[in-house]
C-alpha positions in Angstrom: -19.9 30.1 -34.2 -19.6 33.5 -33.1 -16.3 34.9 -31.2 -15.1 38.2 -30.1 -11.8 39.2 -28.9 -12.2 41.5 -25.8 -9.8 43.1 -23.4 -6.2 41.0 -23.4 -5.6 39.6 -19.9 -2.7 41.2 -17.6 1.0 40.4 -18.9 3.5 42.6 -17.4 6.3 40.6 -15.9 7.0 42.0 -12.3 9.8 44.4 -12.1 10.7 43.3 -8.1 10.4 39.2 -9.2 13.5 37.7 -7.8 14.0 33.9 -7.5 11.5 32.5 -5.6 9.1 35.6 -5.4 7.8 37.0 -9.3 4.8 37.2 -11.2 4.1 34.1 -13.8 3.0 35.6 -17.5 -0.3 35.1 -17.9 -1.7 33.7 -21.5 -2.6 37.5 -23.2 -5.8 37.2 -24.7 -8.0 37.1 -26.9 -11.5 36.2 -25.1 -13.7 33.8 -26.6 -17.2 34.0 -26.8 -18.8 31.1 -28.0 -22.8 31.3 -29.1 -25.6 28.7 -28.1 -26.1 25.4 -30.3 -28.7 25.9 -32.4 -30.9 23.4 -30.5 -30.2 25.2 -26.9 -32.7 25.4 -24.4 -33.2 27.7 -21.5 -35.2 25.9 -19.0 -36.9 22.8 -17.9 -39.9 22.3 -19.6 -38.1 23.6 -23.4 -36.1 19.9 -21.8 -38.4 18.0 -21.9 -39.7 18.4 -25.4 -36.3 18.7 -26.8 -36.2 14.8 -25.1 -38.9 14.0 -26.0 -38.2 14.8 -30.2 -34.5 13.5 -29.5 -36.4 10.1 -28.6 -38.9 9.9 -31.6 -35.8 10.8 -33.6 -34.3 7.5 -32.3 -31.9 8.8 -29.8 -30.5 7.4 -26.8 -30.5 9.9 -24.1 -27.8 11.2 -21.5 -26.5 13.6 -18.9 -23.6 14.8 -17.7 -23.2 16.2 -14.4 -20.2 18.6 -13.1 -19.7 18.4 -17.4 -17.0 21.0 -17.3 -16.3 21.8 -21.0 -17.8 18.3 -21.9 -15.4 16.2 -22.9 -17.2 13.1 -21.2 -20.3 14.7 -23.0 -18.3 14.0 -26.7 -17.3 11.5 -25.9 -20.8 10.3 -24.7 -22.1 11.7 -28.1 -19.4 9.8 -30.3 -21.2 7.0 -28.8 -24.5 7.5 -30.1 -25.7 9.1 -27.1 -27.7 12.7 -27.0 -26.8 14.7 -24.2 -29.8 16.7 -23.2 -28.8 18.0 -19.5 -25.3 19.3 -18.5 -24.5 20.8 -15.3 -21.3 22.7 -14.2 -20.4 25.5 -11.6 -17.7 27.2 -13.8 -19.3 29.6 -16.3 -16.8 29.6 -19.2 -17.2 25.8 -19.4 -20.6 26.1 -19.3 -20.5 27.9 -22.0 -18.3 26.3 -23.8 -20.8 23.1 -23.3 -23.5 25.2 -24.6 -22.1 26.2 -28.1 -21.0 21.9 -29.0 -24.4 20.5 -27.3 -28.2 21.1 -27.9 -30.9 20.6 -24.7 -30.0 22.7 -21.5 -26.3 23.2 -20.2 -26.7 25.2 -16.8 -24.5 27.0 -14.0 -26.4 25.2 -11.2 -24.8 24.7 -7.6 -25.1 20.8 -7.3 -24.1 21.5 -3.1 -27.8 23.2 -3.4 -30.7 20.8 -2.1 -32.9 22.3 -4.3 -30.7 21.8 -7.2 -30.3 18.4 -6.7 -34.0 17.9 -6.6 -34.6 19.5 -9.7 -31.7 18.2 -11.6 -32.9 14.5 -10.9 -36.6 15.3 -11.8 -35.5 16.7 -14.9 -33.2 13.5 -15.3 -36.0 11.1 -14.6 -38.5 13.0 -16.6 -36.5 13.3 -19.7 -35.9 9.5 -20.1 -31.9 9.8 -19.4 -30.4 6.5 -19.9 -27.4 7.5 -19.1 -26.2 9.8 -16.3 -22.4 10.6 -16.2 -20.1 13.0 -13.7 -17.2 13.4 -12.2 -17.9 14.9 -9.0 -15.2 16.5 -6.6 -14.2 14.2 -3.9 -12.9 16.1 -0.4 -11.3 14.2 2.2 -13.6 13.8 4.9 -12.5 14.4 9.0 -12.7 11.1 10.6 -15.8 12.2 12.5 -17.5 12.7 9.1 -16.6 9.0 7.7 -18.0 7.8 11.6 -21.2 10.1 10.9 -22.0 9.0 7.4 -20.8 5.0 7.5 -23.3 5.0 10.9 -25.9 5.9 8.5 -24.9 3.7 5.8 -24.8 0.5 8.3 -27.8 0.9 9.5 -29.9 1.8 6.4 -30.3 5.9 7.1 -30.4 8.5 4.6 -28.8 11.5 5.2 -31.1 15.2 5.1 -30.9 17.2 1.9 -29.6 20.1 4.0 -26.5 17.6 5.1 -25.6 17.0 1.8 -22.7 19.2 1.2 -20.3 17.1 -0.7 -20.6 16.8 -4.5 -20.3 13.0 -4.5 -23.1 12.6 -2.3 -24.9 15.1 -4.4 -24.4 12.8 -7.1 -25.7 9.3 -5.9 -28.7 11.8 -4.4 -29.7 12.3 -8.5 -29.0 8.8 -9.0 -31.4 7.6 -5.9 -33.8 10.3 -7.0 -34.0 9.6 -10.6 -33.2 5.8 -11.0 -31.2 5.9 -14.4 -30.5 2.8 -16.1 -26.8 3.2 -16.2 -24.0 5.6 -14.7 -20.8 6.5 -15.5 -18.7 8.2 -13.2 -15.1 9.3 -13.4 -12.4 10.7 -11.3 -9.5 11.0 -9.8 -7.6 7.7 -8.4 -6.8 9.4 -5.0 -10.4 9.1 -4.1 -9.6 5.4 -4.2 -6.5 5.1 -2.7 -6.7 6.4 0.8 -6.5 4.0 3.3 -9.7 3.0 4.1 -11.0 3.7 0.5 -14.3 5.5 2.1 -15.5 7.1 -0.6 -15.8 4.6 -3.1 -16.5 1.7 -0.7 -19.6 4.1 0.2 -20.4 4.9 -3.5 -20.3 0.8 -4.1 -22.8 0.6 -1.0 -25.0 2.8 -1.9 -25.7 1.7 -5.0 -26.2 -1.6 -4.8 -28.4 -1.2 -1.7 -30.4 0.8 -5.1 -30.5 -2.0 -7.2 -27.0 -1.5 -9.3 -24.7 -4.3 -10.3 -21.1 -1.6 -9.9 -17.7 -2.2 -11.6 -14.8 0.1 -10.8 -11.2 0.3 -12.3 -8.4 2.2 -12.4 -7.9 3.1 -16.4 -4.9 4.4 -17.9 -6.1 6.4 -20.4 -3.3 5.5 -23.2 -4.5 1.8 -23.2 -7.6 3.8 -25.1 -5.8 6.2 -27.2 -5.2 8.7 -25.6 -1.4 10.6 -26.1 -0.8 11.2 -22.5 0.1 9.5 -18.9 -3.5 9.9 -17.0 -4.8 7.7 -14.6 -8.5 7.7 -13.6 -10.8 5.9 -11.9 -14.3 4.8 -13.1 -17.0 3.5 -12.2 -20.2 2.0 -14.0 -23.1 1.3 -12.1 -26.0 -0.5 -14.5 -29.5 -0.8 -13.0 -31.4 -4.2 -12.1 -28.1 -5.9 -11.5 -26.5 -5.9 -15.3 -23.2 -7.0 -15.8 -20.9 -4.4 -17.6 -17.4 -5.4 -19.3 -14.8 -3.1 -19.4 -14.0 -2.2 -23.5 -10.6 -3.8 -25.1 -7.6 -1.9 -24.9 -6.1 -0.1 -28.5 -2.9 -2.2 -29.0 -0.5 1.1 -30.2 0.2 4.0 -28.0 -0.3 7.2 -29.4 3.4 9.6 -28.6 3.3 13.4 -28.3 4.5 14.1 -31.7 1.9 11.4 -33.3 -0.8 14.0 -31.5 0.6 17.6 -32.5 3.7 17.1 -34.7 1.3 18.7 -37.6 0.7 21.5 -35.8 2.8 24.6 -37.2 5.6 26.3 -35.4 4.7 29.1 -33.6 6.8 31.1 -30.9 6.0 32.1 -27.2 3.7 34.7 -27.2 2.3 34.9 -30.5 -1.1 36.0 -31.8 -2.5 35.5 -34.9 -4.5 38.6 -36.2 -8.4 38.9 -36.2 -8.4 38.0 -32.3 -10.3 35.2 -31.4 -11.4 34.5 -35.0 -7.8 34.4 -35.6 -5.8 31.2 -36.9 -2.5 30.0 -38.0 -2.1 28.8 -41.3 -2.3 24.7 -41.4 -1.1 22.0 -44.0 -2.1 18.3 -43.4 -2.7 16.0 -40.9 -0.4 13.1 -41.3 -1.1 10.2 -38.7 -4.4 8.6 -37.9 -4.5 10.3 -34.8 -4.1 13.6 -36.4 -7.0 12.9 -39.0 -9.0 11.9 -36.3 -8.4 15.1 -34.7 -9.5 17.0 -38.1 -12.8 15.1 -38.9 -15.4 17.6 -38.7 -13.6 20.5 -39.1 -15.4 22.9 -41.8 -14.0 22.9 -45.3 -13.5 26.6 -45.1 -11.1 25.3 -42.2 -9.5 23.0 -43.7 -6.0 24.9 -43.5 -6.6 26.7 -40.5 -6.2 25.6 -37.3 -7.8 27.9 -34.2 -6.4 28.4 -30.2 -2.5 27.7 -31.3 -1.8 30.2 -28.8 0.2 30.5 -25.6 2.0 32.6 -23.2 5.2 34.7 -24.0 8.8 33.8 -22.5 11.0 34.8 -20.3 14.5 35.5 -21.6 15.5 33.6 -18.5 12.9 30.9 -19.1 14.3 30.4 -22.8 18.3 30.2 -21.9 16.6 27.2 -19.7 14.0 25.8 -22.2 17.6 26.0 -25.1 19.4 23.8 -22.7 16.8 21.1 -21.9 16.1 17.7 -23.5 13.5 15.0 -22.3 16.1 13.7 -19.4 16.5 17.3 -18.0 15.5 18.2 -14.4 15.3 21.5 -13.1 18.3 20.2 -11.0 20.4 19.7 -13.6 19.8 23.8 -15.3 22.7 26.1 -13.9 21.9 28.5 -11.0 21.7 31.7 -13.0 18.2 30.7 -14.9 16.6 29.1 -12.2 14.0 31.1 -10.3 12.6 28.3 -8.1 14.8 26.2 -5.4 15.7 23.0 -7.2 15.3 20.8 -3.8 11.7 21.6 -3.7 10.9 21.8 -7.7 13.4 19.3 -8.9 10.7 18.6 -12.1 9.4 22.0 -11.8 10.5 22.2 -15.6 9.4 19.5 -18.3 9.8 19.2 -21.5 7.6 16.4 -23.4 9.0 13.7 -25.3 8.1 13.4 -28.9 8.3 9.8 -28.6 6.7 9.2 -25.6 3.5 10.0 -23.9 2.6 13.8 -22.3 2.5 13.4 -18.4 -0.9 14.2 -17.5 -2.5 17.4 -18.7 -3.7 19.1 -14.9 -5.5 22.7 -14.7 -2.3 23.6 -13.6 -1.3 24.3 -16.7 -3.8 27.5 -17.1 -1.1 28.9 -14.0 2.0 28.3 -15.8 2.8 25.7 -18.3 6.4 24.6 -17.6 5.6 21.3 -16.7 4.9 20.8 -20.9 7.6 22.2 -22.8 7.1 21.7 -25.9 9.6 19.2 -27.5 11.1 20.7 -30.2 10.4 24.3 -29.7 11.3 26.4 -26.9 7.9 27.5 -25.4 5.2 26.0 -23.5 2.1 24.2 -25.3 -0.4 26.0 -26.9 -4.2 25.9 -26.0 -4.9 23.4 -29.5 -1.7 21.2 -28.7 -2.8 20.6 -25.0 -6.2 20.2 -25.9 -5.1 17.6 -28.8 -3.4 16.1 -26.0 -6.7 15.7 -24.8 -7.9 14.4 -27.6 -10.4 17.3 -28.1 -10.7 17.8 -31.9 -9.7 20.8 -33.7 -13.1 22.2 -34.2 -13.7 22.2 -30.9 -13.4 25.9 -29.3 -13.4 26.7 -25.4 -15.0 30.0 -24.1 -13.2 32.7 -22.1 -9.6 33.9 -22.2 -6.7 31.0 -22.8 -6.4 30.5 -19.3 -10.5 29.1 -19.0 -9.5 27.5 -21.8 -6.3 25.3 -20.7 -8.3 25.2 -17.4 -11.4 23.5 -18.9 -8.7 21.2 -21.0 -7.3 20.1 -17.8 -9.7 19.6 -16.1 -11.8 17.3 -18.9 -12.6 13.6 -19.1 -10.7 13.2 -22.6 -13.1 12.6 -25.0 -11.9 9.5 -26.9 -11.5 7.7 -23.1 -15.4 8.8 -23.0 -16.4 7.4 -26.4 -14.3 3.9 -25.4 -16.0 3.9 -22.0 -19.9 5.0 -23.3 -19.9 2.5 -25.9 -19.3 -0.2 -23.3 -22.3 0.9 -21.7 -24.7 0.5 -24.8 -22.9 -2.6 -25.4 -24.5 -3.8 -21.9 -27.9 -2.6 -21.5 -28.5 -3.7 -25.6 -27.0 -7.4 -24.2 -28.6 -7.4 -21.1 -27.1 -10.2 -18.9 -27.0 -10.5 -14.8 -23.8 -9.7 -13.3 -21.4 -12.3 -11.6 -21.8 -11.0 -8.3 -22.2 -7.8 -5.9 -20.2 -6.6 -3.1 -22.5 -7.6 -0.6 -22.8 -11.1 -1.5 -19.3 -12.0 -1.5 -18.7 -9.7 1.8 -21.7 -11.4 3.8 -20.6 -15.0 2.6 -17.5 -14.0 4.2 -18.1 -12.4 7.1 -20.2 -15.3 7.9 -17.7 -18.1 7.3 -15.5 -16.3 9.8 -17.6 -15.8 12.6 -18.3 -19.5 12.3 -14.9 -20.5 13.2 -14.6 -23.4 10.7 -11.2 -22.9 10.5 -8.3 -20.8 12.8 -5.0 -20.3 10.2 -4.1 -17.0 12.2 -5.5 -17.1 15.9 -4.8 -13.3 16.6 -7.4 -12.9 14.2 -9.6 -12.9 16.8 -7.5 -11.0 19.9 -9.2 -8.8 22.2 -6.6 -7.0 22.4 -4.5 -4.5 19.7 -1.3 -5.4 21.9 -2.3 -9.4 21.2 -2.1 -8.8 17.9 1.2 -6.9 17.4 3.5 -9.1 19.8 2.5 -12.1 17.6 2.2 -10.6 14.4 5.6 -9.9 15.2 6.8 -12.9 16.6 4.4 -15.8 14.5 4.4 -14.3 11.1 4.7 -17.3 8.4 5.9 -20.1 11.5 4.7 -23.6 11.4 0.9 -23.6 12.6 1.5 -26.5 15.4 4.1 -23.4 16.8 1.3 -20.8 16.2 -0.8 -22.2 18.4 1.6 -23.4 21.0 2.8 -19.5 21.4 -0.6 -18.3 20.9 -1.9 -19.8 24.1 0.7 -17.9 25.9 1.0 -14.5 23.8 -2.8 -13.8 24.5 -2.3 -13.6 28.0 0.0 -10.6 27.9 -2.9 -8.3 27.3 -1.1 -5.0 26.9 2.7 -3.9 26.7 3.1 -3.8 31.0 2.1 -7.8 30.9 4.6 -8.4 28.4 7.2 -6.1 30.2 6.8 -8.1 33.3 7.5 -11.0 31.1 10.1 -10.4 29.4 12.3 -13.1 29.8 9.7 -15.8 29.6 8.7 -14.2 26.4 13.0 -13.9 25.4 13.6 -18.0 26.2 10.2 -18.9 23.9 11.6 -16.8 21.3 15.1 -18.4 21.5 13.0 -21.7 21.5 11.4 -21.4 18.3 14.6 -19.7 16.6 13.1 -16.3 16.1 15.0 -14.6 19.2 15.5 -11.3 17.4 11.7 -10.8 16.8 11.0 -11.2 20.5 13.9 -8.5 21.0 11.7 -6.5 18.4 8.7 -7.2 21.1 10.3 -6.1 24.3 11.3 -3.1 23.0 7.7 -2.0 21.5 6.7 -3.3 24.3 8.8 -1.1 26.2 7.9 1.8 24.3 3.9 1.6 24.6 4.1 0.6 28.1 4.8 4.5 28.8 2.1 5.4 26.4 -0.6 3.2 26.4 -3.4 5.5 24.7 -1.2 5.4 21.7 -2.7 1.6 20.9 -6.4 3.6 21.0 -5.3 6.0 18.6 -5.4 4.4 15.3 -3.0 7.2 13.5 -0.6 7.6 16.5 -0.5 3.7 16.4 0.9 3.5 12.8 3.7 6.3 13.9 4.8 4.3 16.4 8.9 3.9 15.8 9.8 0.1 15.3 6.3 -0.9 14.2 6.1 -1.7 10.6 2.6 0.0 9.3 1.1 -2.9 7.9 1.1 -4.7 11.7 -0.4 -1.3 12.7 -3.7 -1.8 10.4 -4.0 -5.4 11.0 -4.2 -4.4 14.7 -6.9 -1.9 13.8 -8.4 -4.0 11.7 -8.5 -6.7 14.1 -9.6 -4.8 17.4 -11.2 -1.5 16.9 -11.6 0.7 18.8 -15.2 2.6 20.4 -18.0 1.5 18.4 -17.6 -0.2 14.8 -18.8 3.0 13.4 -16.5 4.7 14.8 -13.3 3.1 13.8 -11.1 2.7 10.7 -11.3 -0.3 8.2 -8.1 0.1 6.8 -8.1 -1.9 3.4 -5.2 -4.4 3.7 -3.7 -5.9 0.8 -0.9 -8.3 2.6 -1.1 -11.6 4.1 -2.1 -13.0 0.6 -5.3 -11.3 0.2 -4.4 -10.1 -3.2 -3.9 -14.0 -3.9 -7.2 -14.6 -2.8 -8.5 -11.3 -5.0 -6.7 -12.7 -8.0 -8.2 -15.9 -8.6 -11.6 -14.8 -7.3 -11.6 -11.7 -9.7 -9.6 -13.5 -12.7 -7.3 -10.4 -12.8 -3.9 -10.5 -11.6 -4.0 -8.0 -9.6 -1.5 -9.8 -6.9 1.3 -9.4 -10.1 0.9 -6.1 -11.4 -0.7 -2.6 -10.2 -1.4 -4.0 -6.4 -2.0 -0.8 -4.9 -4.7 0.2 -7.2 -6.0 -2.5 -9.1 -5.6 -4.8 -6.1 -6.5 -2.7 -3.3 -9.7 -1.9 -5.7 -10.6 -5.6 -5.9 -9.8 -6.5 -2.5 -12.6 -3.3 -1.5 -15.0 -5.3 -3.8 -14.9 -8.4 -1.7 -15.5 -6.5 1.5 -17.4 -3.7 1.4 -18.8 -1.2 3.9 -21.6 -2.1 5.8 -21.5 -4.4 8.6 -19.6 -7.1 7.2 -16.9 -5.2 6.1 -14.8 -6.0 8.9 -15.7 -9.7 9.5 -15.3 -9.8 5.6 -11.8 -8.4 6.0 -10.8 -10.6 8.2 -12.5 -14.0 6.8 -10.2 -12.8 3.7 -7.2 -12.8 5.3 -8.3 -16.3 7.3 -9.0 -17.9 4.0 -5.9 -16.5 2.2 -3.6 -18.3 4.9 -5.8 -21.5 5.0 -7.6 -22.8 2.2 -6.4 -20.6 -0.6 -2.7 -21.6 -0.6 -0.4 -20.7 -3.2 0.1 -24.3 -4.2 -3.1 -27.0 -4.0 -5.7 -24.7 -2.9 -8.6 -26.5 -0.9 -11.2 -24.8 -3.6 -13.8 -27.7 -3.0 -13.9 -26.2 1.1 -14.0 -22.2 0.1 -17.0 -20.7 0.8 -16.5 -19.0 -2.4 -16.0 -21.7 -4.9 -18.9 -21.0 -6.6 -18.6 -17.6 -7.6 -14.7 -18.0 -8.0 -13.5 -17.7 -11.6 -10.1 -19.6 -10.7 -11.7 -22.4 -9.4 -14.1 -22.3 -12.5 -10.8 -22.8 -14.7 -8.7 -24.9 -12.5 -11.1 -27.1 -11.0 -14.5 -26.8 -13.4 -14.9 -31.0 -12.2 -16.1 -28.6 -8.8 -19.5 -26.9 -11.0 
């Protein structure tokens, strides 16, 4: 390894800072430079025979795409896997890939057509197995979701010089280069939005290519990792494989079980010899620790490298002296706070020992008060976050200490990787056909609806969004004979005016069924949207709406869009027992614990994208409140049944 120490980064506090307004310390140097691995290679064809040898050397092959540092590439190689191709737009984790990997780690622009061309040749080429990446996911304008699920529905294929968003860059390689499996990672959000685009598109996409997809929300500390992170992945295996997800590790691993080896050091200090410095080291003492020590040279041994971080404040330590675990910003007395405690009530953190670190974030290359350390009264050094990580101590990052916490943030921890890759091998070295794609299970539905077989919720079939408020409202959960009683008069009042005009037939019907103060609720919506009646065509206005409870909003969007189908939201609903239905199909409880990511994520399975998304939706919610009742389901009449793994283990007389 070769490192130099170059100029220190800027540290000189402000002199005007005031509360509110001031200059954050920066981490002074020293600069890394880190030197190619020995088995390097500079361009495409040096590749393809550095594949070629990996594979008579009895290698399995992969790639990892937007790499960053390459945690997911460790972790990949901890798995057995070579990683021959990395690609990242950030060049001091580019670098830093370079020095720990062999083959060719590139600064390529995966937004570039051409780049994406030439990365998937060179991935198909080269024999990758398999392809990883966490690609950036950026919210999309409702006109773009329109443009794109239009294409999707009706089997186009967007231009390379359309493809400007990183995601789509990524299933580009993938449609270009066929790999047997991928792995993607990221971050929840681009699964929890309403609609779920993103990754209902992903899911689309691939199978439409052939890929049997699994998706989850993981919490990394169920694999050993020391730290509260949340991710979503995704593993897409080629010809239709089925994948299981790998067993969870059954003891957390706390903050001090990760870094309470690691010497005391204050704020601000710097070992000498620059970045070749280090701080004298002792022993690891739990297995976490000695994990994080294999592989570190013996000349090493007790040294440790990077135990560096920023100075602080005399203000910032009178705070940091008076704070335990419980502490919020709140809570510190006026004089050494800097930031309004309304806005930043956790602005300040400081980590429990014997709990796990909230989630390491690029953030902390800006300023590091979020993980106070917790026994001393600094921030975290570069090796504690990256332990954190679970980055082992011979692993160096390139650049100054800010790259470096930067490319630790932003990392796929490597131990999650190795958990995750060997799951993979596991699969495609025990090949066997999945249980069943997205598509299948959202057709079979969407067809069982349309066929009317059975009505449990007649509003799921309104021609009207105002139909379907005024007796979601009113009918919710009453006796069905009464459902379809009302119904038959409820679907005449088209919009709020008819109901308006009707008021007190609709107030006595309401009395007569004992549910007078829900038709009050109606005549005053009613009331409301009468004056505004292009509020029921705007799908976000429509959920603003005061009085209207959100979830009666998206059903009424789901139920009755609006312009074309491409054009209109598919809001992913996971109420009126659809996350019952989920459950037993899946064999996960997902309607008892995690609902809104876990559930909403099998729930999207079910339905998909294309054009049975929406009759998919709604045959779930149909079946949910008909035949899949919380107490003697009618398995034997689900369209499902045979794919269902409740009704395999309750009723298996039924297969």
């Amino acid at each position: 390894m070769h490192v130099t120490d170059r100029a220190a980064e800027p540290n000189a506090p402000d002199p005007t800072a005031r509360r509110g307004k001031y200059k954050v310390r920066l981490v002074r140097g020293p600069f890394v430079q880190l030197a190619p691995h020995p088995d390097a290679v500079t361009d495409g064809d040096q590749l393809l025979r550095y594949a070629e040898a990996s594979r008579r050397g009895g290698h399995r092959l992969a790639a990892d795409l937007f790499s960053g540092a390459g945690g997911l590439s460790l972790g990949m190689q901890n798995a057995g896997y070579r990683v021959v191709l990395a690609v990242d737009h950030y060049p001091e984790a580019v670098e830093t890939h370079r020095h720990h990997h062999g083959g060719l780690s590139v600064d390529w622009d995966l937004g570039d057509p051409a780049r994406i061309r030439e990365v998937a040749e060179l991935v198909r080429q080269a024999g990758v197995e398999l392809l990883a990446g966490g690609p950036p996911c950026q919210p999309f304008s409702k006109a773009g979701r329109s443009m794109i699920r239009h294409k999707v529905r009706h089997g186009l294929r967007d231009p390379y010089d359309e493809r400007r968003d990183l995601w789509r860059s990524f299933l580009e390689v993938i449609r270009l280069a066929r790999p047997p499996a991928v792995l993607m990672e990221n971050v929840t959000d681009m699964a929890l939005d309403k609609e779920m685009f993103i990754l209902r598109t992903m899911v689309h996409e691939l199978e439409s290519l052939g890929y049997a997809v699994e998706e989850k929300a993981v919490d990394t500390f169920r694999y050993g990792v020391p730290q509260f992170r949340q991710r979503l992945i995704l593993v897409g295996l080629r010809d239709g494989l089925a994948f299981d997800w790998p067993g969870e590790q059954p003891e957390r691993v706390t903050v001090w079980n990760a870094i309470g080896d690691l010497p005391e050091v204050e704020g601000g200090w710097r070992p000498e010899g620059g970045a070749e410095g280090w701080t004298p080291y002792d022993v690891p003492v739990t297995g976490f620790q000695k994990r994080m020590r294999e592989g570190v040279p013996e000349p090493d041994a007790h040294r440790v490298f990077d135990h560096i971080t920023r100075p602080v404040r005399d203000d910032d330590l009178r705070a940091f002296e008076m704070m335990d675990p419980t502490t919020r910003y709140s809570d510190l007395p006026d004089e050494v706070k800097r930031y309004r405690d309304d806005i930043f009530d956790d602005k300040y953190k400081r980590l429990d020992e014997n709990d796990l670190s909230r989630t390491i974030t690029a953030h902390i290359a800006k300023d590091g008060y979020w993980y106070i350390h917790p026994r001393q009264n600094r921030t975290i050094t570069v090796r504690e976050a990256a332990r954190l990580q679970t980055f082992p101590d011979w692993f160096r990052f390139a650049g100054p200490p800010s790259a470096a916490f930067k490319q630790i943030g932003n990392a796929v921890p490597p131990l999650l990787g190795e958990h995750l890759s060997r799951a993979v091998r596991g699969a495609l070295d025990l090949p066997r056909p999945a249980h069943v794609s997205t598509r299948e299970v959202a057709s079979t539905l969407a067809a069982w609806f349309a066929s009317g077989q059975v009505s449990g919720i007649p509003w799921l079939r309104a021609e009207t969004r105002w139909q379907v408020i005024q007796a979601e409202i009113l009918l919710d959960r009453a006796h069905p004979d009464v459902m379809r009683q009302v119904w038959t008069l409820l679907r005449t009042w088209r919009q709020p005016q008819d109901t308006v005009a009707a008021e007190e037939n609709l107030r006595r019907t309401g009395g007569f069924i004992s549910r007078a103060n829900r038709a009050g609720t109606v005549v005053e919506l009613a009331q409301r949207l009468a004056d505004a009646p292009r509020v029921l065509r705007d799908d976000d206005a429509l959920r603003r709406v005061p009085g209207l409870n959100e979830s009666i909003a998206d059903l009424a969007v789901l139920v009755v869009p609006t312009g074309t189908e491409d054009e209109s939201e598919e809001p992913v609903l996971v109420t009126k027992g659809v996350l019952r239905v989920a459950a037993r199909f899946s064999g996960h409880p997902v309607d008892r614990r995690n609902r809104l990511t876990d559930g909403r994520l099998e729930v999207a399975r079910m339905i998909g994208i294309d054009s049975d998304a929406r009759g998919a939706h709604l045959g779930l919610i149909e079946l949910a409140n008909t035949l899949c009742r919380p107490v003697e389901p009618l398995c034997q009449e689900c369209p499902l049944v045979k794919k269902c793994v409740g009704a395999r283990i309750d009723r298996p007389q039924l297969f």
